[in-house]
C-alpha positions as CSV (number, residue, x, y, z in Angstrom):
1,X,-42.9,23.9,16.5
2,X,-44.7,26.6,14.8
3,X,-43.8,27.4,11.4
4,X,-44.9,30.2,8.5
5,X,-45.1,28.6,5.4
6,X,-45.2,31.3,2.8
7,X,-44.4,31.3,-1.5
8,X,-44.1,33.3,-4.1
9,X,-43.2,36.5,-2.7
10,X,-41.8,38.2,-6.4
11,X,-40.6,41.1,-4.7
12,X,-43.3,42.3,-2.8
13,X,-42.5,44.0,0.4
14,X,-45.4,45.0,1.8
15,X,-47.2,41.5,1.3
16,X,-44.0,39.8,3.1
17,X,-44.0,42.0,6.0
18,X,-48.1,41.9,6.6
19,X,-47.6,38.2,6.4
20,X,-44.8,37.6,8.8
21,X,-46.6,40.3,11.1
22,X,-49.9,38.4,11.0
23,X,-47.8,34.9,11.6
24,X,-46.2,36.3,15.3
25,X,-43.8,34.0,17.0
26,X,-42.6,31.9,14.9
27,X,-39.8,29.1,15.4
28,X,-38.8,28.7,11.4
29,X,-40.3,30.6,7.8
30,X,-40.3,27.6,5.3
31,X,-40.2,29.7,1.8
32,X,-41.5,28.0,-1.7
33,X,-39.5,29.9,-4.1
34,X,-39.7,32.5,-7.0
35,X,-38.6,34.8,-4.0
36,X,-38.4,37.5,-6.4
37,X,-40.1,38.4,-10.1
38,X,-42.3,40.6,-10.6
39,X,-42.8,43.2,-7.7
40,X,-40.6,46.4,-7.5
41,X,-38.3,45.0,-4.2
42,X,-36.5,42.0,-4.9
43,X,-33.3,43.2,-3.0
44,X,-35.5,44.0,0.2
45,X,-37.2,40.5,0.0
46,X,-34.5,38.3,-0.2
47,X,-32.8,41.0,2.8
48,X,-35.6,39.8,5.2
49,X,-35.9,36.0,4.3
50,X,-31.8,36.0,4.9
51,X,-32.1,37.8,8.6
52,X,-34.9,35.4,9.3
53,X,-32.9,32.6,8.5
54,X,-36.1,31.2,6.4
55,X,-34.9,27.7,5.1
56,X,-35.5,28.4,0.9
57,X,-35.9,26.9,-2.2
58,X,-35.0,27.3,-5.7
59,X,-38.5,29.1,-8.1
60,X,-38.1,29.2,-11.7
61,X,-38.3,33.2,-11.4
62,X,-35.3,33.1,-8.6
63,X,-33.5,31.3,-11.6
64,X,-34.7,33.2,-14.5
65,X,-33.4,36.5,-12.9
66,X,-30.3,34.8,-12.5
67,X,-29.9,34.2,-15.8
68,X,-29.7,30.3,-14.5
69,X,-33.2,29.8,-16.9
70,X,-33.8,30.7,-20.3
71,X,-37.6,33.0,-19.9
72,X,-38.3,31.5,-23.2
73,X,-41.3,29.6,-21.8
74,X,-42.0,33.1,-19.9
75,X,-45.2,35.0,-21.2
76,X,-44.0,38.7,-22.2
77,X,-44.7,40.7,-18.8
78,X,-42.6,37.6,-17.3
79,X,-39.8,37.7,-19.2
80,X,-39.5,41.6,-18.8
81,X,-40.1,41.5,-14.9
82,X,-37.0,38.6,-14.7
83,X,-34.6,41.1,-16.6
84,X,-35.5,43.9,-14.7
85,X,-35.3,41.8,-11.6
86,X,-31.9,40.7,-12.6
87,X,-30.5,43.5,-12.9
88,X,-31.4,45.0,-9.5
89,X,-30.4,42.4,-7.3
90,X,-27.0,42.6,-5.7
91,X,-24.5,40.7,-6.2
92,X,-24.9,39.0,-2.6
93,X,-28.4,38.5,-3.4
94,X,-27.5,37.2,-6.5
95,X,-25.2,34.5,-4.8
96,X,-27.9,33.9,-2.4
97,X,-30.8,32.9,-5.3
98,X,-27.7,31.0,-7.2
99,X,-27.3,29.2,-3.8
100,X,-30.6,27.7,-3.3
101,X,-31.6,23.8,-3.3
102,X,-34.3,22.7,-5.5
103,X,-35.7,20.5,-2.4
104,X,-35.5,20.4,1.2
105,X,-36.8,18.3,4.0
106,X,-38.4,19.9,7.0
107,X,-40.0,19.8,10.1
108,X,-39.5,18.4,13.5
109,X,-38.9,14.5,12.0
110,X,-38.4,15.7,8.7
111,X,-41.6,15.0,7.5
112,X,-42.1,17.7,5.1
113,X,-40.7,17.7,1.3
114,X,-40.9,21.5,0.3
115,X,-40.5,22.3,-3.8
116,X,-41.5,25.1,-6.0
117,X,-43.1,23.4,-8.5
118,X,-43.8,19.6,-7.9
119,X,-41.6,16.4,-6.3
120,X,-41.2,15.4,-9.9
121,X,-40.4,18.6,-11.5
122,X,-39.5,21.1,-8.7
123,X,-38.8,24.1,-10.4
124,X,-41.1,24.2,-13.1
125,X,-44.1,21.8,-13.2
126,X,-47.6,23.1,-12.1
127,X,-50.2,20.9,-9.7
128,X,-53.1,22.3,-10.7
129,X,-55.7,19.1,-11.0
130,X,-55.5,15.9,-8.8
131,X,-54.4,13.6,-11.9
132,X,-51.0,15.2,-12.3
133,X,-51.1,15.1,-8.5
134,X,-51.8,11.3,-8.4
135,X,-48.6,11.0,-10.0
136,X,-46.3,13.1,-8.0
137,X,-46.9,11.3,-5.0
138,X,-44.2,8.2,-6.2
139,X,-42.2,11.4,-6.1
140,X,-41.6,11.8,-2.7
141,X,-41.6,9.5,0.7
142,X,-42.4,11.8,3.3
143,X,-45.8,12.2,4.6
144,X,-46.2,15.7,3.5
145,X,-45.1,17.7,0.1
146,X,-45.7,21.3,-0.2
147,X,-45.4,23.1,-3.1
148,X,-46.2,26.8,-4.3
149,X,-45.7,27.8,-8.3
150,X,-49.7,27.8,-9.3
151,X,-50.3,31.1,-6.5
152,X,-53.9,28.7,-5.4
153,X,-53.8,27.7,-2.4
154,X,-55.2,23.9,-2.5
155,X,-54.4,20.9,-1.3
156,X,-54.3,16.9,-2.2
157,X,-55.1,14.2,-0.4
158,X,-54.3,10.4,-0.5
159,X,-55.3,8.3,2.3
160,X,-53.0,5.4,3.8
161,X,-52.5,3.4,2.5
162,X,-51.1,4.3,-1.1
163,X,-53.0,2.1,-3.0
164,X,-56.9,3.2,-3.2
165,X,-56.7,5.3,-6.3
166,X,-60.3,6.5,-6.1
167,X,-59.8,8.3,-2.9
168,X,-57.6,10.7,-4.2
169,X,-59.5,14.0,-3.5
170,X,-58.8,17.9,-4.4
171,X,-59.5,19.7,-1.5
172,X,-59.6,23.9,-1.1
173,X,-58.6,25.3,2.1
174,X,-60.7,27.5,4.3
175,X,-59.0,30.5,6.1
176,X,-58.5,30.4,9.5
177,X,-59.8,26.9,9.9
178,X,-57.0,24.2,11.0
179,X,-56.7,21.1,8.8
180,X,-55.2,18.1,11.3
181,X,-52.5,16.0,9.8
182,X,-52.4,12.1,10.2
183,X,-55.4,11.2,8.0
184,X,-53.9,11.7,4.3
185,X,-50.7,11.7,2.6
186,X,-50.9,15.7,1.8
187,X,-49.5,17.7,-1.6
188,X,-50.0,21.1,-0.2
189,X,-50.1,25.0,-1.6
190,X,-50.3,27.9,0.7
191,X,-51.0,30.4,-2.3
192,X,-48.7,33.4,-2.8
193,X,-47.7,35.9,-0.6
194,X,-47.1,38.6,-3.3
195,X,-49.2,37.5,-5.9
196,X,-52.6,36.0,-5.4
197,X,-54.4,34.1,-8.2
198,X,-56.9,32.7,-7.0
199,X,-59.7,35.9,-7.2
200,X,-58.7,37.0,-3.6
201,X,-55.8,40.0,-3.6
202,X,-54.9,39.2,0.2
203,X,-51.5,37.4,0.6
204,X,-51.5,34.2,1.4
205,X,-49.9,32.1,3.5
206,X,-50.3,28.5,6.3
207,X,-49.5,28.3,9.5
208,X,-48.4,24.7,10.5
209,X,-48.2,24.1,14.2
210,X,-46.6,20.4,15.0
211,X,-48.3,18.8,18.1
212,X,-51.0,16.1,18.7
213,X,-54.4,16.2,16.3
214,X,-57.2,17.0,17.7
215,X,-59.5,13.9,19.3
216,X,-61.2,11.8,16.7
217,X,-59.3,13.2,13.5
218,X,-56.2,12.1,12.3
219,X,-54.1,8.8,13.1
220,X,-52.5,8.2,10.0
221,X,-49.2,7.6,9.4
222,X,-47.6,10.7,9.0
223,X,-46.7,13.8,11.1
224,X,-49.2,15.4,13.5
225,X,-49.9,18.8,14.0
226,X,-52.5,21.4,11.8
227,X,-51.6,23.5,8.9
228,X,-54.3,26.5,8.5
229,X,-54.3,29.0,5.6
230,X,-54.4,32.7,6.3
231,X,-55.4,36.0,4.3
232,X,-53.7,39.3,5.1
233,X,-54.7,42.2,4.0
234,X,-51.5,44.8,2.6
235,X,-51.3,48.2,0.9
236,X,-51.5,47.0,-2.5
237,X,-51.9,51.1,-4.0
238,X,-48.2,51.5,-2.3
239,X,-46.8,48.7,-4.1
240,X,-48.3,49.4,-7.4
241,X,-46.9,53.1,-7.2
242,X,-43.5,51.2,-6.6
243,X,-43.8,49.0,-9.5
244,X,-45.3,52.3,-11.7
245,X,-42.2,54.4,-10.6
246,X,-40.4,51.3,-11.5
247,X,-41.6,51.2,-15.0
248,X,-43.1,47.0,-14.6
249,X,-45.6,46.0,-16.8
250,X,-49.2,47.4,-16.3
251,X,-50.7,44.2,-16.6
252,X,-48.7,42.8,-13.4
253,X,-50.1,46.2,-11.5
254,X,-53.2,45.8,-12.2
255,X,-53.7,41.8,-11.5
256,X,-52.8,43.1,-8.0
257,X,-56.2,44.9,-7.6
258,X,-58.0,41.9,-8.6
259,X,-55.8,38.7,-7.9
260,X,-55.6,37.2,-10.6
């Protein structure tokens, strides 16, 4: 099995089709949420993840365009890109975002939880240190959690068995290089696809491939397989004309250039 496993999209075309070009043959698209938000083409983006049959689930910006979440909590730009999104989407995209689970299990033996936000709080709570991550893992019995929300892409690490406190580690991911599964209970980002924040502007997204690991790593107890992390470059100026003609805030235009 070789799977794309993308997040946070928020509208942007161009990033979503440079990904999913980049990722090739591909047997399933496992998407993190907040589908939409943000960029200038939600319509468009939830159009292609529904033709690709990508198995979805619920972001607390597919909800707050929804009206299904109240963008108090939402900084200003936010709260003005969800109402803007909301009111574009069709109402069979609208159905579609209404329609999505707040978790799912994936994979081959089902040995992946997929969230937005965390196991514990999976639309709305942010892994961005490994103490909230210690916690989390009681959240979830699979081997594997990803999760999207922060736009980072980074990973957490426990080693079997559960109980060694002191090993939990932080680790960043390094493009193109394959990580092999078995070793570590895993919390995993892949970053965002239409809305980098980690100082790089190129989308993000992982590539898991299921299969043995490689000789002399892994031979844990979970799944094995690799997950690598890939950058993709996309016309960024295009999309920011698109959110310009739009009339989107300047500030979510210009954090584009600079991913943040």
């Amino acid at each position: 099995m070789r799977c794309a496993i993308i997040s946070d999209i928020h509208g942007n075309l161009e990033a979503l089709q440079a990904v999913l070009a980049d990722a090739g043959e591909i047997d399933e698209i496992w998407c993190l949420g907040d589908l939409v938000g943000y960029g200038p083409e939600p319509n468009a983006c939830v159009e292609v993840l529904r033709s690709r049959e990508a198995r979805c689930v619920a972001g607390n910006h597919d909800w707050a365009s929804i009206g299904k979440m109240d963008t108090a909590d939402f900084n200003p730009e936010a709260s003005e890109a969800a109402q803007w999104t909301g009111a574009q989407l069709t109402p069979e995209h609208r159905a579609f975002l209404e329609g999505l689970p707040v978790q799912l299990q994936a994979g081959g033996m089902g040995e992946f939880t997929l969230v937005h936000g965390s196991p514990r709080d999976p639309v709305w709570e942010y892994l961005t240190h490994v103490s909230a991550a210690r916690l989390n893992f009681s959240y979830f019995q699979t081997p594997y959690c990803l999760v999207g929300h922060t736009h980072v892409p980074l990973m957490f690490q426990r080693p079997w068995p559960d109980d060694r406190a002191a090993d939990y580690q932080t680790v960043v991911p390094e493009a193109g290089t394959p990580l092999a599964l078995g070793q570590h209970r895993l919390i995993v980002n892949p970053g965002s696809v239409g809305q980098p924040r980690d100082g790089n502007p190129d989308a993000a997204y992982m590539i898991y491939q299921s299969g043995a690991a490689p000789q002399g790593r892994g031979g844990g107890s979970g799944g094995r397989g690799t997950l690598t992390l890939r950058r993709v470059t996309y016309p960024i100026a295009s999309v920011q004309q698109k959110m310009r003609q739009a009339g989107l805030p300047s500030r979510l235009i210009m954090r584009l250039t600079y991913g943040w």
